[in-house]
N, CA, C and O atoms as a CHARMM CRD file, in Angstrom:
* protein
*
  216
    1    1 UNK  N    110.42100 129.49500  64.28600 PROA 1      0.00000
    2    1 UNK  CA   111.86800 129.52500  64.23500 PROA 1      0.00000
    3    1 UNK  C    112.38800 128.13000  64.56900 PROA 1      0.00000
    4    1 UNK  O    111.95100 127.39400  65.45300 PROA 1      0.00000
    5    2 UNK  N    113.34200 127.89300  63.76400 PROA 2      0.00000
    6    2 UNK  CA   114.16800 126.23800  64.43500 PROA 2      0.00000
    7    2 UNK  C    114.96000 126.50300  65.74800 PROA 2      0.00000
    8    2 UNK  O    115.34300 127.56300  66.24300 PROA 2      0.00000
    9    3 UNK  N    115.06400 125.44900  66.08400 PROA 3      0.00000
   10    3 UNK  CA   115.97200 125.56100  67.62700 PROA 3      0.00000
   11    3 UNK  C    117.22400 126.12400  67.29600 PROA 3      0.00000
   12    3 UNK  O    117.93500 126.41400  68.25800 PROA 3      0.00000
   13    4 UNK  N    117.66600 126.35100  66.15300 PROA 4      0.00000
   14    4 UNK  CA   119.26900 126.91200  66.12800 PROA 4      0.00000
   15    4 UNK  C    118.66000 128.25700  66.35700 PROA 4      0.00000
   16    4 UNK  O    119.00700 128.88000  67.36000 PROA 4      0.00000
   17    5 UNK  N    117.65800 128.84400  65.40700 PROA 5      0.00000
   18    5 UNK  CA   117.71100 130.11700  65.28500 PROA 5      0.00000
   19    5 UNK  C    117.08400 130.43000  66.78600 PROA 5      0.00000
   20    5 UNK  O    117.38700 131.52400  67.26000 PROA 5      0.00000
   21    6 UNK  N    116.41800 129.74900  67.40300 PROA 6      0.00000
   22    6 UNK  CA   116.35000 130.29900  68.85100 PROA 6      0.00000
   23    6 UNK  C    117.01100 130.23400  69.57400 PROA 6      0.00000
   24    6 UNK  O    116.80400 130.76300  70.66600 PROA 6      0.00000
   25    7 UNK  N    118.32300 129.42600  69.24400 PROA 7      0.00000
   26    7 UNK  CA   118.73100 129.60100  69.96900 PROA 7      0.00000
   27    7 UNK  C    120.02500 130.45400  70.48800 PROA 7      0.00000
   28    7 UNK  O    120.59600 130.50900  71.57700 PROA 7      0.00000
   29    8 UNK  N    120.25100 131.13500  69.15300 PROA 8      0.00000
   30    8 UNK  CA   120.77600 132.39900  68.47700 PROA 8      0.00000
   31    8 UNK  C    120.27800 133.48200  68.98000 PROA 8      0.00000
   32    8 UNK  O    121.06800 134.33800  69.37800 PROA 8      0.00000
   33    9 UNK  N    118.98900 133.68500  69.07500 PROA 9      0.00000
   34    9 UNK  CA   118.31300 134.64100  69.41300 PROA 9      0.00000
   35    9 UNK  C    118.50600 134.98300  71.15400 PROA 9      0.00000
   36    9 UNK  O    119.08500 135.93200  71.68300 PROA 9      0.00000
   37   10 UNK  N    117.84600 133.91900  71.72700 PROA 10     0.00000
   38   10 UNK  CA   117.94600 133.80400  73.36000 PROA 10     0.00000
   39   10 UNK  C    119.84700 133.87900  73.72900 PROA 10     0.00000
   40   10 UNK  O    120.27000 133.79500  74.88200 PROA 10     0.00000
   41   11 UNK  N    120.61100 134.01700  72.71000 PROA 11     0.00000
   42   11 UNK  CA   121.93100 133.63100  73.27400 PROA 11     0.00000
   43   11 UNK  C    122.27700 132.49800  74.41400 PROA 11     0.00000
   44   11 UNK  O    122.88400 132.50600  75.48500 PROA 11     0.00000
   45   12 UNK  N    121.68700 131.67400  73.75300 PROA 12     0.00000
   46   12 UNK  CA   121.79800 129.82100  74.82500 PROA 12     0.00000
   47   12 UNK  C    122.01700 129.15500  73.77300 PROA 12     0.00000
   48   12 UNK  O    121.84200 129.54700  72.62000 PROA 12     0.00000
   49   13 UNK  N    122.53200 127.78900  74.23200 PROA 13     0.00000
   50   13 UNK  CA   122.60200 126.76200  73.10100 PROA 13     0.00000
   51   13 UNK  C    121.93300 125.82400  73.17500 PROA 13     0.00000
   52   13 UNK  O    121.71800 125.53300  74.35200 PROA 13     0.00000
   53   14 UNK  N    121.30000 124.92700  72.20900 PROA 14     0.00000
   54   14 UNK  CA   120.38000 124.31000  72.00900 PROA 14     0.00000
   55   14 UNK  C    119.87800 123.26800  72.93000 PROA 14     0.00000
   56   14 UNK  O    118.70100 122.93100  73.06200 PROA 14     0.00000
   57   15 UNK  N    120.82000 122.83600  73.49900 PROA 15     0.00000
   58   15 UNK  CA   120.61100 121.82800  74.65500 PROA 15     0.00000
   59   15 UNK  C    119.74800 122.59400  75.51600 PROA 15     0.00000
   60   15 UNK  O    118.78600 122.01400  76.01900 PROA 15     0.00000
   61   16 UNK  N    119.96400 123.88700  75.77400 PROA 16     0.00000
   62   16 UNK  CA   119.67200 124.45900  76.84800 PROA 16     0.00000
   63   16 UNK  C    118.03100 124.54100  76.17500 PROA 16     0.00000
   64   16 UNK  O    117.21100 124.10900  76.98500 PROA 16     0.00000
   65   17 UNK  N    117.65600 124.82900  75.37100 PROA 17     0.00000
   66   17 UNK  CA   116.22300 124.66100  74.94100 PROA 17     0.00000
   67   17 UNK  C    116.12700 123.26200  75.04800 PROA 17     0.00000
   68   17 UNK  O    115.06300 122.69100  75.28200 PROA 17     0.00000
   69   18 UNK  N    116.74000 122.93800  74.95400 PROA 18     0.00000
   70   18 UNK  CA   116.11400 121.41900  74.80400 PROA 18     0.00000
   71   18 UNK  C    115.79200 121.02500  76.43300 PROA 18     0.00000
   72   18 UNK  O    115.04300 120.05400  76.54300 PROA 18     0.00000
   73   19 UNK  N    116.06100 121.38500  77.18500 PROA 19     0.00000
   74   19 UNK  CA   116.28300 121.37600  78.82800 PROA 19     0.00000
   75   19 UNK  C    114.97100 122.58700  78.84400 PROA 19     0.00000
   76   19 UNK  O    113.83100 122.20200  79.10400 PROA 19     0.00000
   77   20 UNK  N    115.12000 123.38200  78.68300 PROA 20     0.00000
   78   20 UNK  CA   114.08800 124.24700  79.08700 PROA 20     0.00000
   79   20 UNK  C    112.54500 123.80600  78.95000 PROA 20     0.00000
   80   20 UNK  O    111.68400 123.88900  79.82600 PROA 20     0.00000
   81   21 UNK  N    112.36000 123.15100  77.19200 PROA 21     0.00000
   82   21 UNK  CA   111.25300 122.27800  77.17000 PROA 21     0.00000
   83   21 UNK  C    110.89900 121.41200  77.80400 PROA 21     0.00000
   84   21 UNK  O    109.76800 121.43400  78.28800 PROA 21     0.00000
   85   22 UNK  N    111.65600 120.48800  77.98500 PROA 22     0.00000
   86   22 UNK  CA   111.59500 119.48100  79.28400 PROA 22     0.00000
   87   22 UNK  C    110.83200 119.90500  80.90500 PROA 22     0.00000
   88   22 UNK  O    109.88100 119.44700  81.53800 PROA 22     0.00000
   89   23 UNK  N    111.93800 121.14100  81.15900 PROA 23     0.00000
   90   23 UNK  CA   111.48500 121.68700  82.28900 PROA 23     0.00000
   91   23 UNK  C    109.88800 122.57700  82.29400 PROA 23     0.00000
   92   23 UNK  O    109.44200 123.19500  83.26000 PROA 23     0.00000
   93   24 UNK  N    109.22900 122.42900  80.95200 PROA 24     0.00000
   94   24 UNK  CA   108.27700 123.59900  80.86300 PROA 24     0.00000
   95   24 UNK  C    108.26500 124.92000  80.75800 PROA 24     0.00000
   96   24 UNK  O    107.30500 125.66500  80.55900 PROA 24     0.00000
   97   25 UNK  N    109.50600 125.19400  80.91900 PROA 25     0.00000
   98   25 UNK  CA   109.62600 127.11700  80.46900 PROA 25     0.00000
   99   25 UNK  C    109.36700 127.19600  79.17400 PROA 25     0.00000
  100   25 UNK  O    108.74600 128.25500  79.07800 PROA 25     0.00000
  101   26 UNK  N    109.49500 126.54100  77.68300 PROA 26     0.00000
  102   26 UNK  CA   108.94600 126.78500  76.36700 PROA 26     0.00000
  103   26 UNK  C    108.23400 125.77500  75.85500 PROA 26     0.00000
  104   26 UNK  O    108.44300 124.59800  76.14900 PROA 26     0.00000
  105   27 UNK  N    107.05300 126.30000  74.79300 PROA 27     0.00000
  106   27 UNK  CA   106.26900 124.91400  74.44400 PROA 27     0.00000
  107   27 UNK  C    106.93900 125.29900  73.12500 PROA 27     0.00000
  108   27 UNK  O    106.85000 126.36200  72.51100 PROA 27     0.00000
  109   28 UNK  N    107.78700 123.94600  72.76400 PROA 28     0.00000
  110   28 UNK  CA   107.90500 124.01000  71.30600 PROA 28     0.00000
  111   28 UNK  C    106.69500 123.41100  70.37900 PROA 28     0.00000
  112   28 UNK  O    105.88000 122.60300  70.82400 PROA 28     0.00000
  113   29 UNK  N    106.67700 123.86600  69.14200 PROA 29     0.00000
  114   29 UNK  CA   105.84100 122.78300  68.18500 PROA 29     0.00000
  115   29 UNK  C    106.54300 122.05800  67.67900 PROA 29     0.00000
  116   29 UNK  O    107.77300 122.05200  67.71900 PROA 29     0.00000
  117   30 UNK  N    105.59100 121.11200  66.95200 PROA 30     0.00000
  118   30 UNK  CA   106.45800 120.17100  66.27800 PROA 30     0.00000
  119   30 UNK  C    105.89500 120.14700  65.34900 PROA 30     0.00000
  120   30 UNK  O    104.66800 120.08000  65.27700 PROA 30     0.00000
  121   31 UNK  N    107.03500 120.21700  63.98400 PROA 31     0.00000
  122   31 UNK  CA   106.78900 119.93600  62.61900 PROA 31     0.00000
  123   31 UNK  C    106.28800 118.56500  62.47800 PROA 31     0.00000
  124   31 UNK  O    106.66400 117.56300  63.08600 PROA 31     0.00000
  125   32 UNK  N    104.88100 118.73900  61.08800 PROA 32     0.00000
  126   32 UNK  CA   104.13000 117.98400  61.29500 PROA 32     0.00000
  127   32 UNK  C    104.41400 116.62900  60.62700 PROA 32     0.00000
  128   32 UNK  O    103.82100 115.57600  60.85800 PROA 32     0.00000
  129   33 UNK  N    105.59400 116.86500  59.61100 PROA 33     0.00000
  130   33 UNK  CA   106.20500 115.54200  58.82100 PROA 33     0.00000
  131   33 UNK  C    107.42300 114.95200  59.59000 PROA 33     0.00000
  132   33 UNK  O    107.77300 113.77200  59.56900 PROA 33     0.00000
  133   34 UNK  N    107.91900 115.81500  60.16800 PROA 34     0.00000
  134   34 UNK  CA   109.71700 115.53000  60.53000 PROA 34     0.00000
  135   34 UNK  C    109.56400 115.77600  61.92900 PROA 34     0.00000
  136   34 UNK  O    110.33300 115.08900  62.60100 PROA 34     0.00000
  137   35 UNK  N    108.66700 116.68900  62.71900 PROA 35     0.00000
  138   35 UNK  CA   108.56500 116.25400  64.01800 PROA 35     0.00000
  139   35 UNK  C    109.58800 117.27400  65.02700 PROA 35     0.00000
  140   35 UNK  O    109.61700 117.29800  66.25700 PROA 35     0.00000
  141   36 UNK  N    110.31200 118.00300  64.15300 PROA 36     0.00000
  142   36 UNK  CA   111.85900 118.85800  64.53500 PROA 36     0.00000
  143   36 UNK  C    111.20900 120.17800  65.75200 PROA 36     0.00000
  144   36 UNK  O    110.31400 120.89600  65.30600 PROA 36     0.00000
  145   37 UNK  N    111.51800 120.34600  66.70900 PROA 37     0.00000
  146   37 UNK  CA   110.86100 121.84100  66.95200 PROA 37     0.00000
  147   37 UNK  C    111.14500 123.08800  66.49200 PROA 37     0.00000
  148   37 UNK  O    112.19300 123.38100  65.91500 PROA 37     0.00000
  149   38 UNK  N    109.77200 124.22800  66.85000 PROA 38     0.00000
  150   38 UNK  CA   109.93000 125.07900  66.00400 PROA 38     0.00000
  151   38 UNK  C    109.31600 125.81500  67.39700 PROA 38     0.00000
  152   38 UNK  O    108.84500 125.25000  68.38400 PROA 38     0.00000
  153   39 UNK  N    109.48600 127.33400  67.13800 PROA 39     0.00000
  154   39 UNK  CA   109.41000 128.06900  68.34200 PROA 39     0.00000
  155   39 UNK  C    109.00400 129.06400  67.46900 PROA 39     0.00000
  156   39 UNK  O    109.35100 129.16700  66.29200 PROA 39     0.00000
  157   40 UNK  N    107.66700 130.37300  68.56500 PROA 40     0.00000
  158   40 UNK  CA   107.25300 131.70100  67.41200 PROA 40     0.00000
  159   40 UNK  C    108.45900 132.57700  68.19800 PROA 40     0.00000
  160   40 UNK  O    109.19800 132.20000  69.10700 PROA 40     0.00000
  161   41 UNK  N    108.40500 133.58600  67.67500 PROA 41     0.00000
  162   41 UNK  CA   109.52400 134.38100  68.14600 PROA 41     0.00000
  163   41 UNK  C    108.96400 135.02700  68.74800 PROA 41     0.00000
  164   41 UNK  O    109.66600 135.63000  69.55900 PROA 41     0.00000
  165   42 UNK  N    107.21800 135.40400  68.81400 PROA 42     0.00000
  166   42 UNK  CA   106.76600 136.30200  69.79800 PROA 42     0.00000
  167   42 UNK  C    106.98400 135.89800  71.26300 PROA 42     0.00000
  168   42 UNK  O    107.18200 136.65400  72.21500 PROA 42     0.00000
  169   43 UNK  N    106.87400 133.93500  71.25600 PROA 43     0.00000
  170   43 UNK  CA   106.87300 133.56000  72.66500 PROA 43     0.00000
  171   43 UNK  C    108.80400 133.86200  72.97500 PROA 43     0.00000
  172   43 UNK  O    109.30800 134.34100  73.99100 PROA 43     0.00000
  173   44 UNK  N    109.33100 133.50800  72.03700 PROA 44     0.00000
  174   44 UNK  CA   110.85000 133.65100  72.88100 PROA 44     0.00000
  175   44 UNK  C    110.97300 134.70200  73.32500 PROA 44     0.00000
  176   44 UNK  O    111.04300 134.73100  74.55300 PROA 44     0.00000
  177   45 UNK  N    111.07300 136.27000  72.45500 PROA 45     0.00000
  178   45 UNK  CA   110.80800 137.59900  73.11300 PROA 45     0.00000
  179   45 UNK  C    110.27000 138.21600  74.27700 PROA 45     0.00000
  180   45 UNK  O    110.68400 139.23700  74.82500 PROA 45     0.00000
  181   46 UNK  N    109.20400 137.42000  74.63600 PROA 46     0.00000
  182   46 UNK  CA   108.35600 137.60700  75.89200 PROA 46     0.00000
  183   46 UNK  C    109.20300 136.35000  77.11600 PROA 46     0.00000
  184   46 UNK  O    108.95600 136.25000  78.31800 PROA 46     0.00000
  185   47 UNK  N    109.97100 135.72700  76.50000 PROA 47     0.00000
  186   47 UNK  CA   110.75500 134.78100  77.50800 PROA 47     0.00000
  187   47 UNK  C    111.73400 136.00400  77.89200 PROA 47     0.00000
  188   47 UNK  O    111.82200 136.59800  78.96700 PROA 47     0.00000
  189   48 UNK  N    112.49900 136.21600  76.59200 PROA 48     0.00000
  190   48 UNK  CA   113.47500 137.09200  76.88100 PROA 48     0.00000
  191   48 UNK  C    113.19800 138.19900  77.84100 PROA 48     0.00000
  192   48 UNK  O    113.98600 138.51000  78.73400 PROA 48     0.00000
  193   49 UNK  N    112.16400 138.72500  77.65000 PROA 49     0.00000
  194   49 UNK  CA   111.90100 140.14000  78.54400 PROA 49     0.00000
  195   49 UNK  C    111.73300 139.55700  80.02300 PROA 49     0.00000
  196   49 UNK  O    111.95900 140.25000  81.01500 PROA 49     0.00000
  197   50 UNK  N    111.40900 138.51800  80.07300 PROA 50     0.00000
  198   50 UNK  CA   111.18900 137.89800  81.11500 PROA 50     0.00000
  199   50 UNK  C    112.54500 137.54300  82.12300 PROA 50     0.00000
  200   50 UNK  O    112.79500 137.32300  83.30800 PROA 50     0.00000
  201   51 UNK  N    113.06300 137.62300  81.12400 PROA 51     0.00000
  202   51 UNK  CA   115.05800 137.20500  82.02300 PROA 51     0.00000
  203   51 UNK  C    115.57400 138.59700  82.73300 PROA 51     0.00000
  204   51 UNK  O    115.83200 138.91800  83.89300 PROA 51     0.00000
  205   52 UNK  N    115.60300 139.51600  80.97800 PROA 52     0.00000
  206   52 UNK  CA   116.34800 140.27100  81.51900 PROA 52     0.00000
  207   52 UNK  C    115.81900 141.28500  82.61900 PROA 52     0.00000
  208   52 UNK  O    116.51900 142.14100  83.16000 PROA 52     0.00000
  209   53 UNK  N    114.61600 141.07800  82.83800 PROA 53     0.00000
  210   53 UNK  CA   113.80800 142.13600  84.10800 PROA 53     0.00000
  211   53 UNK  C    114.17800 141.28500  85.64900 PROA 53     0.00000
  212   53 UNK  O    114.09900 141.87900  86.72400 PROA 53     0.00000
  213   54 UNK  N    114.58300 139.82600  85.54400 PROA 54     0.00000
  214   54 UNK  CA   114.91100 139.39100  87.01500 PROA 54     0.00000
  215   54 UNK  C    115.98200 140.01600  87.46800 PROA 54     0.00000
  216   54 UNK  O    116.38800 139.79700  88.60900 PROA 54     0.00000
């Protein structure tokens, strides 16, 4: 998924992934020509479940 669409998904905005990577809560990939991140949706989902149970 691109960072918009995750960040659609997680209901945050992109900075905030972009901060989260930084901090180590998500490993993005990186596209291998352009370098852009990309996120699976299995790991955001399992982030997500992870929020809303605190």
């Amino acid at each position: 998924m691109t960072i918009k669409e995750a960040a659609e998904l997680l209901g945050v905005d992109k900075t905030t992934l972009r901060r989260w990577d930084k901090a180590g809560k998500l490993k993005p990939y990186r596209h291998p020509l352009n370098r852009y991140r990309l996120y699976k949706k299995e790991e955001l989902e399992q982030l997500l479940r992870g929020i809303r149970h605190e």
